[in-house]
C-alpha positions in Angstrom: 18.7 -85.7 21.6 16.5 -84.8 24.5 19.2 -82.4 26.3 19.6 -80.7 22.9 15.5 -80.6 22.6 15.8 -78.8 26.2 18.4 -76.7 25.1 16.4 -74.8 22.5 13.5 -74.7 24.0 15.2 -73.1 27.3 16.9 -70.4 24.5 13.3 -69.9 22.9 11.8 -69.3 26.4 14.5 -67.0 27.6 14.8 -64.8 24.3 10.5 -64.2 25.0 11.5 -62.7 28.4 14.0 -60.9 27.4 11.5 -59.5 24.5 8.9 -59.5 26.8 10.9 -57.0 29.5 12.1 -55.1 26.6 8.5 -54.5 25.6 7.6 -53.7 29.4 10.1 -51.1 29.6 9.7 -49.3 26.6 5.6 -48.7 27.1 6.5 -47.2 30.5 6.0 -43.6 29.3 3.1 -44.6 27.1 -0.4 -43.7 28.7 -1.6 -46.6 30.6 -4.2 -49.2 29.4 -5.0 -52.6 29.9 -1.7 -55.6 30.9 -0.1 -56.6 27.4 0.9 -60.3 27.7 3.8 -61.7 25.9 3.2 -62.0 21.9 -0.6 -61.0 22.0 -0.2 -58.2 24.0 -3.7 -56.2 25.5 -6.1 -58.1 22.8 -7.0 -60.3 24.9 -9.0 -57.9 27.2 -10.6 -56.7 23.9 -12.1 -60.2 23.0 -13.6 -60.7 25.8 -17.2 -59.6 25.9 -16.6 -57.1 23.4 -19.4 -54.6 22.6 -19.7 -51.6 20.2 -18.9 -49.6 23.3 -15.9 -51.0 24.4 -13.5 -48.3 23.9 -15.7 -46.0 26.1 -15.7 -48.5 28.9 -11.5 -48.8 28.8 -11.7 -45.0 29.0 -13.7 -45.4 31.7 -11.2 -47.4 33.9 -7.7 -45.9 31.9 -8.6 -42.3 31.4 -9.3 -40.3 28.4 -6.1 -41.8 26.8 -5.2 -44.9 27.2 -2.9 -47.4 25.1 -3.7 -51.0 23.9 -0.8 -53.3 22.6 -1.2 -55.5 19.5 1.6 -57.7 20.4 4.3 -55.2 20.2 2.8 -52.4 18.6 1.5 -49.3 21.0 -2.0 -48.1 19.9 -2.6 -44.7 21.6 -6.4 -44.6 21.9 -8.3 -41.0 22.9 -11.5 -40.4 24.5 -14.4 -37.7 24.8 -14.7 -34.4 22.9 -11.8 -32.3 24.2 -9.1 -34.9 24.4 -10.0 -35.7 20.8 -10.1 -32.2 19.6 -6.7 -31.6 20.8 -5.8 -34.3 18.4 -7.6 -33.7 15.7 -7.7 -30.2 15.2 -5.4 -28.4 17.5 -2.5 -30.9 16.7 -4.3 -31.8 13.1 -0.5 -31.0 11.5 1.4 -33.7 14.2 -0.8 -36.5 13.3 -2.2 -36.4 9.8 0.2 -39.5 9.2 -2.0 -42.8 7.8 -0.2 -46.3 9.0 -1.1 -49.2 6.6 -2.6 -52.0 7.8 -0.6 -55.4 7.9 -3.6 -57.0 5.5 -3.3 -54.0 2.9 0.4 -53.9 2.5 0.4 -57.5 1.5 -2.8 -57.6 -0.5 -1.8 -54.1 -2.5 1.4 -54.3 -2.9 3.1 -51.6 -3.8 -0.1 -49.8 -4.1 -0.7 -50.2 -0.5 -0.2 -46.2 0.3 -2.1 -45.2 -3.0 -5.9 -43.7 -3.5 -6.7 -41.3 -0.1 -7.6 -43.6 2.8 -4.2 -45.3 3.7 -1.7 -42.9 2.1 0.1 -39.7 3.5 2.6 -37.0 2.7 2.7 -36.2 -1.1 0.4 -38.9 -2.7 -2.4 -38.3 0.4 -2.0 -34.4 -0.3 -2.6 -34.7 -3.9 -5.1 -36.9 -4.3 -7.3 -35.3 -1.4 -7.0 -31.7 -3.3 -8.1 -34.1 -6.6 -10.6 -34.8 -4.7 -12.5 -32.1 -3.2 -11.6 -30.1 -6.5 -13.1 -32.7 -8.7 -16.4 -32.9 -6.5 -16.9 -29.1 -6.4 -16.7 -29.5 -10.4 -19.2 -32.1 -10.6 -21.5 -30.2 -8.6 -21.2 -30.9 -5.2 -23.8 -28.7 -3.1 -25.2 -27.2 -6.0 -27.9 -29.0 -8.1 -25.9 -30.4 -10.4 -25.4 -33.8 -7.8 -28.8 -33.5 -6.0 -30.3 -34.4 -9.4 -28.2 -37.8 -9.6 -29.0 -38.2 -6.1 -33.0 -37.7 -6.9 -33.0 -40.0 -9.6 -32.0 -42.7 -7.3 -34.5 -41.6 -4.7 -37.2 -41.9 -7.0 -35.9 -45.6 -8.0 -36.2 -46.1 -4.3 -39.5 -44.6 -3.7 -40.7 -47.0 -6.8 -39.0 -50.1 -5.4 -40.5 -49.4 -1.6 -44.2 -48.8 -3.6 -43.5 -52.5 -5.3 -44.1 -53.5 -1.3 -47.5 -52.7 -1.7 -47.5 -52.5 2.0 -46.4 -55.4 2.9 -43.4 -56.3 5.3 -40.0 -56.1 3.3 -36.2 -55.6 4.2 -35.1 -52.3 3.0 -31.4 -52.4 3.5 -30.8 -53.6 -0.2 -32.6 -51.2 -2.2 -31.2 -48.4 0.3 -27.8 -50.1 -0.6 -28.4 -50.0 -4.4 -29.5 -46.6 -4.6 -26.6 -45.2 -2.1 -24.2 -46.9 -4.4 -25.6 -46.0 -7.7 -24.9 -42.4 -7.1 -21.5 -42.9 -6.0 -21.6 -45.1 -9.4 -22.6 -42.4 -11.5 -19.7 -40.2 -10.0 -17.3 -42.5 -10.0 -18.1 -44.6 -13.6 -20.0 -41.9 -15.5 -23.2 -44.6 -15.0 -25.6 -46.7 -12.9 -26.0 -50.4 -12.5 -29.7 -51.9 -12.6 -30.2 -53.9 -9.1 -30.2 -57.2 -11.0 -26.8 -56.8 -12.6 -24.6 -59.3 -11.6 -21.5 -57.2 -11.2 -22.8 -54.7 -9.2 -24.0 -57.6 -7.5 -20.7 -59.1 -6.8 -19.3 -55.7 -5.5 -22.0 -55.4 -3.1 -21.3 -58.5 -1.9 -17.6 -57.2 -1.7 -18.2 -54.3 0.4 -19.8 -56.1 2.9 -17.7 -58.8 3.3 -14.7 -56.2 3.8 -16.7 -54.6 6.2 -17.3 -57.1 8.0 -13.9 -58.9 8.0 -12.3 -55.5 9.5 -13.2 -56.3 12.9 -13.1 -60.1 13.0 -11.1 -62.6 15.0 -8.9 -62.9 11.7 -8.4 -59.4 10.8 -6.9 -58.7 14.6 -5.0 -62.2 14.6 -3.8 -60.5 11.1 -2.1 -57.3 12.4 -0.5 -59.0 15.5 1.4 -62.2 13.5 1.4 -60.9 10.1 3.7 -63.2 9.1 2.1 -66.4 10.3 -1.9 -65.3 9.1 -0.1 -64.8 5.3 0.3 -68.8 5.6 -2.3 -69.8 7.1 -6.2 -70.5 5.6 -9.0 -67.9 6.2 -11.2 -65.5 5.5 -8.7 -63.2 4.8 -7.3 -65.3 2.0 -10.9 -64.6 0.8 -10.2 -60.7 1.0 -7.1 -61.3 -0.9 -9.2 -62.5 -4.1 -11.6 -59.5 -3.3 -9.1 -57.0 -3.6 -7.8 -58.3 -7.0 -11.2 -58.7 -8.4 -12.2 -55.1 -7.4 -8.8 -53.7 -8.9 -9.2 -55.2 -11.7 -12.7 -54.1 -12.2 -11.3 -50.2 -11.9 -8.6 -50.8 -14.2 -11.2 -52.2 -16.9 -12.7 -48.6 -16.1 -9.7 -46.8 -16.7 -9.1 -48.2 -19.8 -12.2 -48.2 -21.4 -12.4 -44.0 -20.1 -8.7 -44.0 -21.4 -9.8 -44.9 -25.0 -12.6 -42.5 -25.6 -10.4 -39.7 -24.0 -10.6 -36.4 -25.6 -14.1 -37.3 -27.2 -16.0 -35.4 -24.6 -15.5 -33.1 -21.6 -15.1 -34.9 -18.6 -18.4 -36.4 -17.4 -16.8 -38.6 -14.2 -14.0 -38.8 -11.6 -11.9 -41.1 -14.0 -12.4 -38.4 -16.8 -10.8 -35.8 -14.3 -8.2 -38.1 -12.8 -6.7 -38.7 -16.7 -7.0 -35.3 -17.7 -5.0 -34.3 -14.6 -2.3 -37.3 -14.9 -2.0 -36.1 -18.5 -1.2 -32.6 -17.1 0.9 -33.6 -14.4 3.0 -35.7 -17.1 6.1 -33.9 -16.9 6.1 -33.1 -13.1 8.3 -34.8 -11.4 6.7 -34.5 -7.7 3.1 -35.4 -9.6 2.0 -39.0 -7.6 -1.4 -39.4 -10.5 -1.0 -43.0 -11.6 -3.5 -46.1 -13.0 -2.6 -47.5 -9.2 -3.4 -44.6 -7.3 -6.8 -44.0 -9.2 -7.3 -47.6 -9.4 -7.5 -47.2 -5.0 -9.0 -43.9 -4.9 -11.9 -45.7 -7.3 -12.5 -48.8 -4.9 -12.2 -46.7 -1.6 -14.8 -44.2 -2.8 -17.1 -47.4 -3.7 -16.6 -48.7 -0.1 -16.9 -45.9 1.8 -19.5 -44.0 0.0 -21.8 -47.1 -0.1 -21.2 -48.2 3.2 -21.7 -45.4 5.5 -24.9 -43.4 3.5 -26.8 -46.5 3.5 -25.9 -48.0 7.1 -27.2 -44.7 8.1 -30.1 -44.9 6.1 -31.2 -48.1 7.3 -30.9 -47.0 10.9 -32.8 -43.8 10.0 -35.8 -46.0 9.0 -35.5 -48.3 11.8 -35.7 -45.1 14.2 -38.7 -43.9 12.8 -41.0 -47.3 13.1 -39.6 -47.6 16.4 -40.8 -43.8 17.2 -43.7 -43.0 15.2 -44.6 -40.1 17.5 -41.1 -38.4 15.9 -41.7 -40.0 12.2 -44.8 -38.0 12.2 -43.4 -34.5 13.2 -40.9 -35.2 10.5 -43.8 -36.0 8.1 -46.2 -33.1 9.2 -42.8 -30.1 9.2 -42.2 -31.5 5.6 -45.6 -30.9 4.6 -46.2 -27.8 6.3 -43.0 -25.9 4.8 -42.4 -28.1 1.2 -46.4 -28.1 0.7 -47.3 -29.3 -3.1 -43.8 -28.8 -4.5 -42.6 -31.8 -6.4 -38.5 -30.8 -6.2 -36.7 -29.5 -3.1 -33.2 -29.2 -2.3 -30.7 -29.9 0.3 -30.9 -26.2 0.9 -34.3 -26.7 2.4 -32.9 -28.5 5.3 -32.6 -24.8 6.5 -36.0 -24.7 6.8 -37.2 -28.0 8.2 -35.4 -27.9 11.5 -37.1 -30.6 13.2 -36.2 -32.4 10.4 -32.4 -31.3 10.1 -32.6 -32.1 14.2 -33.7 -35.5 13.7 -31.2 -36.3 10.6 -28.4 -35.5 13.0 -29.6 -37.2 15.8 -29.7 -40.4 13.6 -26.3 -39.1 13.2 -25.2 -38.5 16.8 -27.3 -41.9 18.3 -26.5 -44.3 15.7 -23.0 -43.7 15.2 -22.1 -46.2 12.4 -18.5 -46.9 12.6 -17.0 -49.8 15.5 -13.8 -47.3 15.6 -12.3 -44.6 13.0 -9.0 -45.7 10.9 -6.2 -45.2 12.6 -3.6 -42.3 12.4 0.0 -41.9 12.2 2.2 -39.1 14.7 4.6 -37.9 12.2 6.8 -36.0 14.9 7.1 -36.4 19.1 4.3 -35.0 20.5 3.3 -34.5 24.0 -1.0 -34.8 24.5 -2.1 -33.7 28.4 0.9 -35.0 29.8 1.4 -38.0 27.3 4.5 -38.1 25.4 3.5 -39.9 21.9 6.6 -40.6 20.3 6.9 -40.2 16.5 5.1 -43.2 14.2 2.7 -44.2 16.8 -0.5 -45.1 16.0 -3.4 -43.0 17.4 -7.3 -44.1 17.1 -9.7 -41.0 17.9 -12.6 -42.6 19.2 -15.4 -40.4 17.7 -18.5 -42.9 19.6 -16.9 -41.4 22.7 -17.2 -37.6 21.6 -20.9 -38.3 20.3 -21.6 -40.2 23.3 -20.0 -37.9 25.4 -21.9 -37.1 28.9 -20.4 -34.1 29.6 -21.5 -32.3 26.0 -25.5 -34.2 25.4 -28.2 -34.1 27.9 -29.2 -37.4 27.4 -26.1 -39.2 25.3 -28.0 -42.6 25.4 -31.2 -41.7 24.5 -32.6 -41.0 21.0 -33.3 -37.2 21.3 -34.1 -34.9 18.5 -34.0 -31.8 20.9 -29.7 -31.9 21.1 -30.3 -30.5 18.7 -32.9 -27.9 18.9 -32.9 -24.6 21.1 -35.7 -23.6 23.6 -37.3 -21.9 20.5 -36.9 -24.9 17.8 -34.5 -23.5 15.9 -31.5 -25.9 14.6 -28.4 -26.0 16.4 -25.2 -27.8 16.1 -21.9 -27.3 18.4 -18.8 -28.5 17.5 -18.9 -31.7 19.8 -20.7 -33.2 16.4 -17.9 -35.3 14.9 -19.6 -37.8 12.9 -17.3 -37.3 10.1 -14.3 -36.2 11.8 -12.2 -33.6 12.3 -8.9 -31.5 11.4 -6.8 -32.0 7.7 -8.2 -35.4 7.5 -11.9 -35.0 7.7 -14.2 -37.1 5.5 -13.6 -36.5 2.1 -17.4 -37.2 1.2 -18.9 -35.4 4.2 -20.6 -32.8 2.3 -22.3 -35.7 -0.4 -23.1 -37.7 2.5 -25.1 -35.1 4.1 -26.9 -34.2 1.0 -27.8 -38.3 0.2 -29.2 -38.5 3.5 -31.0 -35.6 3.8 -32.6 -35.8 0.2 -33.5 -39.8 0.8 -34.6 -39.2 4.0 -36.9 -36.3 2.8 -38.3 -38.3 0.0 -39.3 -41.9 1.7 -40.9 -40.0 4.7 -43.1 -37.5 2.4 -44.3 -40.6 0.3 -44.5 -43.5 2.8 -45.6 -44.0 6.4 -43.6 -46.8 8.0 -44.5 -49.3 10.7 -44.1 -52.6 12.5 -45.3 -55.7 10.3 -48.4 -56.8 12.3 -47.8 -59.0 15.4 -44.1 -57.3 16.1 -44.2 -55.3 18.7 -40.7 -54.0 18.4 -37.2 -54.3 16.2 -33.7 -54.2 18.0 -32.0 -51.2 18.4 -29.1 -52.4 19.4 -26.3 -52.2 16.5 -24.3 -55.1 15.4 -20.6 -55.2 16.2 -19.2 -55.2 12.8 -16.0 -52.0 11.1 -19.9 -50.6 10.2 -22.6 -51.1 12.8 -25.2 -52.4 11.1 -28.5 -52.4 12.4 -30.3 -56.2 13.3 -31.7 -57.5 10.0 -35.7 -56.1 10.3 -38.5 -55.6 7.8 -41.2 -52.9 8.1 -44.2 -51.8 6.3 -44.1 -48.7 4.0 -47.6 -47.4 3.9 -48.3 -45.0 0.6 -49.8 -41.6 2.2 -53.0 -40.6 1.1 -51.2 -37.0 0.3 -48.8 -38.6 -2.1 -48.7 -39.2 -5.3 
């Protein structure tokens, strides 16, 4: 029995070489990067003292692309502004390819590829052109949306005055009023803050967030089939992810039943009015799946990044009142008495518009983009990518970048200003990406900040609670870097009303 015992275990050991030299050989012509080990491969050298900066630091040592292993899986990572521009826009085409994530094949299904985030060819084609049409409809960049985005600033300004002054967290009424206008696109209406399902999908977001960059969500994509049997926070996710889709399909029904009863008020309205269209074509990829994802991706991503940037727009200001109050004193100067302004005053508040990127640019808010597929051979400076690699554009590197920002580290409003004050903006500013697969909410994004931002800053002066001397600007490490929980002080200006 014990000879047999050795037996197998000497086969077991000897089929990992043999893997293991396979897998040697066959990253030999892939950029170089940190020693993948047998099974784990290079994540080893990730979880040790990892930091929000991470990926910078390997490009420091590997070069501007460098490839890290997840067990057996290449993942071609690519550093500073030109590198990534040759990616993203030069070679857009080669690599607009979306892999799936090990978690969301088995927690979607067979809706997996659906909605816009994780899907490509056809159904990621489709639904993007959906989407940008469907927005310009509803009024993106004309005042149609700012008014649903006002609305919610107002609420916000009314919940900050409830302060009275006093020390309070902001990030969840930024959150609620973030996700209320993508609500309102989205559903066709708002939540109050107390409801208890809007509520629950708060809570949702940011435990998804969160779980993205975890221990478990790594240990996920490297043993797949071992994590899928195991306990865990994932198993968590799973629930999630059923609770959420079920919520959109309750949507879509209830939208589906008073079809035809009105014009189109929502994104559902416009996603069954072009499935009902698209009825009899065969290549046509609309379904209650696919809007089912697009509906739960929008929630995530539009609440998530606004308000992480909100709340690290506030936590800028208190921590450089000197800059809060040239904000304050531009807005008064050029907006005066008027009660309503637009995004298209941002054109004449450059300080302002200088600051809002340099939030932007400084506070970068995401640990690392999602990851693209190349659909063809490719060769990048040198680098042969072969096709179905994954590639990860690391955007904190271009906006980081020392060779394109005087002072990357620093918080600097004048990147972003000319010798004469005027705005400027080069093409090194890649918050929201680049190429085919840029951020489909890019344009809303910029209007929620800039129209939030604009509002609490006229109304409120805000500082340190009394006795702290200073908050932590250091982000934490998270799929969203979220600023250290604070509170601060939101002062009612004599001015305002």
């Amino acid at each position: 029995m014990v000879e047999s015992w050795d037996f197998w275990v000497t086969v077991f050991l000897g089929l990992l070489i043999v893997q293991y030299l396979k897998q040697l050989w066959s990253s030999r012509n892939y950029p170089p990067g940190p020693f993948q080990l047998p099974l784990i491969g290079g994540i080893l050298r990730i979880g040790t003292g990892i930091s929000h900066n991470i990926l910078i630091k390997l490009a420091e040592e590997y070069g501007k692309i460098y490839t890290l292993w997840l067990g057996h899986r290449p993942l071609v990572v690519v550093s500073g502004f030109e590198a990534v521009k040759e990616v993203l826009v030069d070679h857009s085409d080669d690599f607009a390819g979306r892999p799936v994530a090990a978690f969301i094949k088995i927690a979607l299904g067979k809706s997996a590829a659906a909605g816009i985030l994780f899907s490509s060819g056809d159904t990621w084609k489709q639904h993007r052109r959906f989407g940008l049409v469907t927005l310009r409809k509803m009024g993106m960049g004309r005042k149609l949306m700012e008014t649903q985005i006002e609305m919610e600033a107002k609420y916000l300004v009314e919940s900050f005055a409830c302060t009275k002054g006093q020390p309070f967290d902001p990030i969840l009424p930024i959150t609620n009023a973030v996700s209320n206008v993508i609500c309102a696109l989205a559903f066709g209406y708002r939540f109050s803050a107390e409801d208890e399902v809007f509520k629950q999908k708060l809570e949702s977001v940011d435990y998804v967030t969160k779980y993205a960059t975890s221990v478990s969500a790594v240990l996920y994509e490297t043993f797949p089939w071992l994590m899928q049997r195991l306990p865990g926070s994932h198993q968590k996710l799973f629930d999630i992810f059923k609770k959420e889709n079920s919520f959109a399909m309750g949507e879509i029904e209830k939208h589906r039943e008073q079809q035809n009863k009105y014009e189109p008020q929502d994104i559902i309205d416009f996603y069954l009015l072009q499935m009902e269209k698209s009825k009899n074509d065969p290549t046509s990829t609309y379904s209650d799946d696919n809007l089912a994802n697009f509906l739960n991706e929008l929630f995530i991503a539009g609440t998530e990044t606004s308000a992480t940037s909100l709340q690290w727009a506030l936590l800028l200001m208190v921590s450089y009142p000197d800059i809060q109050d040239k904000v304050y004193k531009e807005i008064e100067e050029v907006l005066g008495s008027s009660e309503s302004f637009s995004y298209q005053d941002h054109k004449k508040l450059p300080y302002t518009n200088a600051v809002i990127h340099e939030i932007l640019r400084a506070r970068y808010i995401l640990f690392l983009g999602l990851p693209r597929e190349c659909v063809k051979d490719v060769t990048i400076r040198g680098f042969h990518i072969p096709k179905g690699t994954f590639i990860i554009s690391d955007l904190r590197s271009v906006l980081l970048d020392p060779e394109h920002w005087e002072t990357p580290e620093k918080f600097n409003p004048h990147h972003f200003l000319d010798k004469d004050g005027n705005f400027i903006a080069g093409e090194e500013f890649l918050p929201f990406g680049a190429g085919a697969r840029i951020c489909l909410g890019d344009q809303l994004a910029k209007i929620e900040i800039f129209l939030f931002f604009t509002h609490l800053l006229r109304i409120f002066k805000f500082q340190l609670p009394e006795g702290v001397k200073a908050l932590n600007k250091e982000p934490m490490l998270g799929f969203t870097l979220h600023p250290h929980p604070y509170k601060i002080c939101a002062i009612p200006r004599s001015t305002s009303t």
